[in-house]
N, C-alpha and C positions, 0 to 999 in steps of 0.2 A: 504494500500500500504506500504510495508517492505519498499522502498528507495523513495524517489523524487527527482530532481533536477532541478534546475533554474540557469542558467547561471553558475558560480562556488558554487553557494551554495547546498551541498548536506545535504538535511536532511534525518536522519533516526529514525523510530519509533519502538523502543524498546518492543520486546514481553513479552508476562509472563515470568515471571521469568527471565529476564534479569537484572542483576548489573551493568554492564559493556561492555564497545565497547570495542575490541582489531582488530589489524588486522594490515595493510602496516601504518596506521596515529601512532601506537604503538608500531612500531617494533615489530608486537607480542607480546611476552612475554618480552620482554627488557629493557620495562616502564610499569609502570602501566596501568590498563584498565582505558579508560573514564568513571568514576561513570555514570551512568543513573537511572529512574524510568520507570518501564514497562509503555505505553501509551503514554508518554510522549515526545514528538518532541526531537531531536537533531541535530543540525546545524554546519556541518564545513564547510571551504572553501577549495577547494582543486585546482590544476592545469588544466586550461581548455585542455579536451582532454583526463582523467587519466582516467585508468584502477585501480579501490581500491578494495582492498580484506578485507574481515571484517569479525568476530562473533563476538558472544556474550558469554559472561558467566554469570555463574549464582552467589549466593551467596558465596558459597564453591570455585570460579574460576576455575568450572569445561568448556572448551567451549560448545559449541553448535550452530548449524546451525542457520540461523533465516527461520523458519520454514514461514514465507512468502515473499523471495525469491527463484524462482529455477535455477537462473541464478550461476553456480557452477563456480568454476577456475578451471586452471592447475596445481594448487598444487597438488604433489604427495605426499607430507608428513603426508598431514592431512585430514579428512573427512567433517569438518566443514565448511572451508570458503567459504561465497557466495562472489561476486562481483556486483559492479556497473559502470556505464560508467558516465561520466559528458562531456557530447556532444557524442562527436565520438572516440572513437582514431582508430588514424592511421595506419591501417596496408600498406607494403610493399609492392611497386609494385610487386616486383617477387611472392610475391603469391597470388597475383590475378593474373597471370597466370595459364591455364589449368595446367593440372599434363604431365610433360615430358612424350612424347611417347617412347624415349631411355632410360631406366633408366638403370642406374650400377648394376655390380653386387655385393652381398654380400656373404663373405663366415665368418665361423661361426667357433670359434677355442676353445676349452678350453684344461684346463690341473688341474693338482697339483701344486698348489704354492708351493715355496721354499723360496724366502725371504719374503713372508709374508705367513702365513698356508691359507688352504681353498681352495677351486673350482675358477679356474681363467678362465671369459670369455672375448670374445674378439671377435667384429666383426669388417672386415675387407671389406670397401664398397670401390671396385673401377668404374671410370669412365667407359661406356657402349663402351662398343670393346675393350676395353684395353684386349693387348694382350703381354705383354710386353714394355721392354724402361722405362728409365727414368722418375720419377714423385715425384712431393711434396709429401711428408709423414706428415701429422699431427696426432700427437697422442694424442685423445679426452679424457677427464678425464670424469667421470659418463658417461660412454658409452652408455647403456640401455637410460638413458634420451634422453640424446641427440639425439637417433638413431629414437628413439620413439618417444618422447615426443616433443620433437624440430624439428625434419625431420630435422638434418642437411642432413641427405644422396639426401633428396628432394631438398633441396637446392641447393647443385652442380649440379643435375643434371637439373634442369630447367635452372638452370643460364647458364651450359653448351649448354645444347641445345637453349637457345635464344642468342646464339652468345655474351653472356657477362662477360664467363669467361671461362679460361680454368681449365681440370679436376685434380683431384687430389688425393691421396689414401688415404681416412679416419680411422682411426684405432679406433674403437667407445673401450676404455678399460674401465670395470667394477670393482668397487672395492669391495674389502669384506671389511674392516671399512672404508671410509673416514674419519676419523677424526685421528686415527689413521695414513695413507698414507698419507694423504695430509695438515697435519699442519707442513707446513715445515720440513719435515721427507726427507732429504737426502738418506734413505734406498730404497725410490721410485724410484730415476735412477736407482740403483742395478737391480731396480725389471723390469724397462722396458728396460735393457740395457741388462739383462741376461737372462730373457724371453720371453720378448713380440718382441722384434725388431727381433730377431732368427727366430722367428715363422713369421715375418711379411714382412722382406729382404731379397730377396732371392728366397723362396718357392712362395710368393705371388704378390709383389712389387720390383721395384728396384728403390732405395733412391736418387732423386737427390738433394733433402734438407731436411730437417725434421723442423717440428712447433710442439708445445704444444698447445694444448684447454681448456678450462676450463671455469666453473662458480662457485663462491663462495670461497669454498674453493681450487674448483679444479683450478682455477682462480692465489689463493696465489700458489699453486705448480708450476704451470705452466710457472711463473713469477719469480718464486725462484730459480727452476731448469735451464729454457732459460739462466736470465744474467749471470749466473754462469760457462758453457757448449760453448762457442762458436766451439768447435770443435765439438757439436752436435748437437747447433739449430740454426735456423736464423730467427725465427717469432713466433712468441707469442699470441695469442688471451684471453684475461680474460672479463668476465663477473660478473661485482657485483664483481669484486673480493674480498674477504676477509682478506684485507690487514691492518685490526687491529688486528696484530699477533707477537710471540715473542718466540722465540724459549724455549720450555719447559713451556712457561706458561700455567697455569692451576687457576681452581678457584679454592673454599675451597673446594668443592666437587669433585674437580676433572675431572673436564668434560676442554677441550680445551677453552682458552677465546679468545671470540672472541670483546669482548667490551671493556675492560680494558686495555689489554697487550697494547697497544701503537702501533707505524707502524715503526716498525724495520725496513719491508723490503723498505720503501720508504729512510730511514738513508743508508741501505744498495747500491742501486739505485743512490743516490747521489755522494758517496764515490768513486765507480766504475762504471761510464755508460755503459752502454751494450750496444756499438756501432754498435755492429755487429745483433742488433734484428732490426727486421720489428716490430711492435708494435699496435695492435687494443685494446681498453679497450672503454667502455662501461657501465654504470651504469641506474638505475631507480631514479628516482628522489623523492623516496617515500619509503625510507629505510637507514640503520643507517648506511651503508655503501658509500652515496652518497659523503660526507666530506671526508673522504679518497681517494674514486679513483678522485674525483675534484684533489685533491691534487698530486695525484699521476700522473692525465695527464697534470698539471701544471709543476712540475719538467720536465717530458719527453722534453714540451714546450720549456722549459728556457732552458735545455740541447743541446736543435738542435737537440734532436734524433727520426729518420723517425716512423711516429705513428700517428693514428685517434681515437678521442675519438668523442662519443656521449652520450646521456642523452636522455632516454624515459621517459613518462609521467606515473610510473607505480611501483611496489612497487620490493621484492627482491622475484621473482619468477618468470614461464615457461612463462608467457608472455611476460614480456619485453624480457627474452633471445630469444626467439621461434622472435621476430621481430626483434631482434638484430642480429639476423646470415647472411639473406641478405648482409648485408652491411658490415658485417665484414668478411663474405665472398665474397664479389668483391675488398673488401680491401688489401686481399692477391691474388686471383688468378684473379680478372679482367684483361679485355682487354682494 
């Protein structure tokens, strides 16, 4: 047996060629793996109810699946990681609801980028009969995921039809680099103010507020751009957001830091409260970002400013967001 579990204690036994555990208990790659011996038992204790993503690697820190579990995740980044459960976790009432028999429609846009190069898509899910009139606009960051991977579009639309929320126009946008767009890159309003919103008010939707979406990184944009904008948002949703960031930093390689840079945008948040945001933020309790958004829905707290945080049992990936959208979406459009 790849996993067992007993109350909070999860053991795992390490295959051939295993050196090392990594997974949601190592941030990944972001600490060291847990040394192991192939055979030989390993015990951690985890959060009752968690959802843990794990592999293994081998000598070299190559990963690799563990070849006897086939319980897989919703990671889309990687082919490796299996999962474990330690009891049950919780999913959502809303979906254990059937699937809406009204669902919304989607339509489907792309173009030529211009402030950023490359193929720009963009799907635009509105609520089912909408036939015009006024509607919340939220503009989704990692569009594809969420649209896919997450069913937000499922989500309003059950929520709609069980009388628990009203509808609203989701703009699922895809990006060609994220890390690029959304490490606090100021050029990204450009980009959704001079082509996405054109293509989306107007022709498809008509705006009677606008919100940002996000998770991770999409999370830091979303939060960056909102308090900044009140003449063009009024609500906010982050997930996991990736709010140890610093304009311009970078490591010695070059790649965007997401561990080091410090949390500007919380210095920033401080300085200036963004009175004028509706505010959801949401974290996993099993990832390196967990200490920042605490802190960040802490601030909000002491500030008085209108905003729901929670904490799932679960690491920085598609399942704690994919159980997180419920509630952060009745947070905005309930009744």
């Amino acid at each position: 047996m790849a996993v067992s579990v007993q109350g909070q204690q999860v053991t795992f036994l390490p295959p051939a060629g295993a050196a090392g555990l990594i997974g949601d208990t190592t941030d990944w790659r972001k600490r060291p793996p847990v040394p192991v011996t192939p055979g030989v038992p390993l015990t951690l204790t985890l959060p009752r109810g968690a959802w843990v993503e794990y592999a293994w690697v081998d000598a070299a820190g190559e990963a690799f699946a563990d070849p006897d579990n086939p319980q897989k995740s919703l990671n889309p980044w990687w082919p490796y990681p299996r999962a474990a459960v330690v009891g049950e976790y919780a999913r959502h009432p809303l979906w254990q609801l059937s699937d809406a028999t009204q669902r919304g429609t989607s339509h489907r846009l792309s173009w030529d980028g211009e402030v950023f190069p490359g193929k720009r898509r963009v799907i635009v899910h509105t609520p089912h009969g909408y036939a015009g009139g006024p509607l919340p606009v939220y503009y989704v960051q990692d569009g594809v995921a969420f649209y896919r991977t997450g069913r937000l579009g499922e989500v309003m639309d059950r929520a709609v039809e069980a009388g628990l929320a009203t509808g609203a126009a989701l703009v699922f946008v895809e990006p060609v680099d994220r890390n690029i767009e959304y490490y606090l890159n100021d050029r990204y309003l450009d980009f959704l103010v001079q082509e996405v919103m054109p293509r989306v008010e107007g022709p498809l939707v008509q705006a009677e507020s606008r919100g940002l979406w996000g998770a991770s990184l999409g999370g830091l944009i979303s939060l960056h751009l909102g308090r900044q904008h009140p003449e063009l948002f009024s609500r906010v949703v982050s997930h996991s957001g990736a709010f140890i960031a610093r304009p311009g930093a970078r490591t010695e390689g070059g790649i965007i830091d997401t561990v080091t840079a410090g949390e500007w945008l919380l210095t920033q948040v401080q300085a200036q409260p963004p009175r004028h945001l509706r505010l959801s933020l949401d974290t996993g309790v099993l990832e390196w970002l967990t200490g920042p958004n605490r802190r960040m829905a802490a601030l909000l707290s002491d500030l008085g400013l209108a905003h729901q945080y929670r904490e799932y049992p679960s690491g920085h990936n598609w399942v704690t967001w994919r159980e997180a959208l419920p509630e952060a979406f009745l947070y905005m459009q309930g009744v």
